[in-house]
C-alpha positions in Angstrom: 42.8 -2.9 -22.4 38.9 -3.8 -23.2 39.8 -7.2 -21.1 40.9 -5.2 -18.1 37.6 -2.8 -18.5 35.7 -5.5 -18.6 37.4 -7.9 -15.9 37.4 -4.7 -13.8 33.5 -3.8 -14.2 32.8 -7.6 -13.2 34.5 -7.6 -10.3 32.5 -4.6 -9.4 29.3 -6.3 -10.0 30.0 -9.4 -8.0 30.8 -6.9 -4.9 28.2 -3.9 -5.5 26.3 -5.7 -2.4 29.4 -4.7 0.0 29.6 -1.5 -1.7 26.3 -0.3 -1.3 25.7 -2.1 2.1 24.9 0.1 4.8 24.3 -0.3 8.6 21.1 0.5 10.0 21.3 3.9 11.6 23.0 5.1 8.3 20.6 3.2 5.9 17.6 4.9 8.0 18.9 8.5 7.7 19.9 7.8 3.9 15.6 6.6 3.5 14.5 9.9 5.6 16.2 12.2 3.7 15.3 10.1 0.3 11.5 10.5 1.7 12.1 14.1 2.5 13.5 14.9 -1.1 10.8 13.2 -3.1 8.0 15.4 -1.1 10.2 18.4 -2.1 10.4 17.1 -5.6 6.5 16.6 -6.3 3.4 17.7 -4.1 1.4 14.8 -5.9 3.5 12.4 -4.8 3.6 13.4 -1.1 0.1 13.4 -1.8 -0.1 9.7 -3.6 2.5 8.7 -0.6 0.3 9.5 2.4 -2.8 7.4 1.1 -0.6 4.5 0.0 -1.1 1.2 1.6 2.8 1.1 1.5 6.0 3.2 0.6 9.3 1.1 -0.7 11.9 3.4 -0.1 15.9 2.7 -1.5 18.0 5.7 -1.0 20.4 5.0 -3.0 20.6 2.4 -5.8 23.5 1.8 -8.0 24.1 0.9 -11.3 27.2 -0.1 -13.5 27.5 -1.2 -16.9 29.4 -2.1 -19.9 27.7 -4.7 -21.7 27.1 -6.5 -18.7 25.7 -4.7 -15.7 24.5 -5.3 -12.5 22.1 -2.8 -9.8 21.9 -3.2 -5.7 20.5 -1.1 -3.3 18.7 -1.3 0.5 16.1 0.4 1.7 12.5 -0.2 3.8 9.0 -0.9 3.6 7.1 2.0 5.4 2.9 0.9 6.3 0.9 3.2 7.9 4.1 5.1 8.5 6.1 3.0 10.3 8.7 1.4 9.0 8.0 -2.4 9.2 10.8 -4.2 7.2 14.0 -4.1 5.3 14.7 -4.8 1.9 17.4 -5.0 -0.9 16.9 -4.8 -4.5 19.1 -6.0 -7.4 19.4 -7.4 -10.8 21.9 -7.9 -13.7 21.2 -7.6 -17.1 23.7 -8.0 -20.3 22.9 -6.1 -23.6 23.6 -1.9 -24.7 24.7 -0.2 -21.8 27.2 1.8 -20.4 28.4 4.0 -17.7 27.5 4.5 -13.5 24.7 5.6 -11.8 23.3 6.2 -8.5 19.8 7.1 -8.2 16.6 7.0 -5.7 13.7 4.9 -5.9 10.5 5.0 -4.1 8.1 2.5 -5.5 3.6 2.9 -3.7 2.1 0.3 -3.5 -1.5 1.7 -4.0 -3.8 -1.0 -3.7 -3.7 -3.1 -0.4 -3.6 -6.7 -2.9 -0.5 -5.5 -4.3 0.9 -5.0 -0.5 -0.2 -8.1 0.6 0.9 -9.9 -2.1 4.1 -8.3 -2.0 4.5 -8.9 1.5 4.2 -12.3 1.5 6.5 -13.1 -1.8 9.9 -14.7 -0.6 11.7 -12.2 -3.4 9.3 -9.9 -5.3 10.7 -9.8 -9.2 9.4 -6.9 -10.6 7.8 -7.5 -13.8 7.3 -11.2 -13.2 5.4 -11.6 -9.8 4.1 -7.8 -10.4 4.0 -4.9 -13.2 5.5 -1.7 -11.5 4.7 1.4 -13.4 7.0 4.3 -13.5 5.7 7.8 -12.5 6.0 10.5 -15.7 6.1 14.2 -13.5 5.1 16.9 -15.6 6.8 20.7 -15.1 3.6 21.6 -12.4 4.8 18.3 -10.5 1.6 16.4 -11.5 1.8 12.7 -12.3 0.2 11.5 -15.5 -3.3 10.4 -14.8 -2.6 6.7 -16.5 -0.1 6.2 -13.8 -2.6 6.7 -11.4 -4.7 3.8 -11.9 -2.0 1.1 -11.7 -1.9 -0.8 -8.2 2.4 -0.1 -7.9 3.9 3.0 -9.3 7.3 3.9 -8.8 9.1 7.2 -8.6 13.0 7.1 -9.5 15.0 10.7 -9.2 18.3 12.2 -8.1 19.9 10.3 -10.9 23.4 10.8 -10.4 26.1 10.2 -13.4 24.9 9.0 -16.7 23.3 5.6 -17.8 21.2 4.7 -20.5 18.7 2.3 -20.2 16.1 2.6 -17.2 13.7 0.2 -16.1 13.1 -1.6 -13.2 12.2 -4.8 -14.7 13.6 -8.0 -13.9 14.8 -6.1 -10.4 14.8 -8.7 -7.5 13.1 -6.9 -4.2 13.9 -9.5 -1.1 14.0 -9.2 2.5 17.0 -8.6 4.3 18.0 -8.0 8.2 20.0 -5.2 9.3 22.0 -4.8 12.8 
């Protein structure tokens, strides 16, 4: 039976791109109402978001685990409000984990190096080519004032289902091209 969990989980893994894929028009309403939930969720944020140099946006990513696990999710690169490329993200990682997830990420991009550097990687690995520092809210809907002063901060919410272990290292942020 633990074979058959295990073959079954892997096979999900190996097709989470397909999954999660999305055509444009969909992908682009998914990322609108992703933007339009995160300014809901925190004031600072929206705040943090408008003077950004750039806004990562992935609607939905999703996770799955059981010893092994694997992540994938699409979403776009917004500069001076206008979206201006499309990305995925995705990694795999083997150690304590179990369950499924879905969540949204929005990672700034605060300082216009970062961007640029960013911009011009051909697959940005988070925690490798760039530290990316995750956003701690308080009840008010203030971000910590340490998270402030890192050039990339990311924001994850809307967790859906139960997963432990969350980090973005080791995530794999390349271009893609949607139709």
């Amino acid at each position: 039976m633990k074979k058959l969990i295990c073959l079954t989980l892997v096979s999900f893994l190996f097709s989470t791109p397909s999954v999660f894929a999305a055509k444009k028009k969909v992908l682009d309403a998914k990322i609108d109402q992703a933007i339009e939930e995160f300014y809901e969720h925190t004031s600072a944020g929206k705040k943090l978001a408008e003077d950004a140099a750039g806004m990562l946006v992935f609607p939905t990513v999703g996770k799955a685990g059981f010893g092994v696990g694997g992540e994938y999710g699409e979403g776009a690169l917004f500069v001076n409000g206008k979206r201006v490329q499309y990305y995925s993200t995705a990694s795999a990682s083997i150690g304590f984990q179990i369950g499924v997830q879905s969540r949204s990420q929005i990672i700034l991009f605060l300082e216009k190096s970062a961007l640029k550097k960013f911009r011009e990687s051909d697959g940005w690995e988070v925690g490798v080519d760039g530290s990316v520092a995750i956003a701690n809210i308080g009840a008010g809907g203030e971000i910590d004032s340490k998270t402030l002063d890192e050039p990339v901060v990311a924001f994850v919410f809307g967790n859906k289902g139960l997963m432990y272990n969350l980090s973005l290292e080791g995530s794999k942020l390349t271009k893609i091209v949607k139709d």
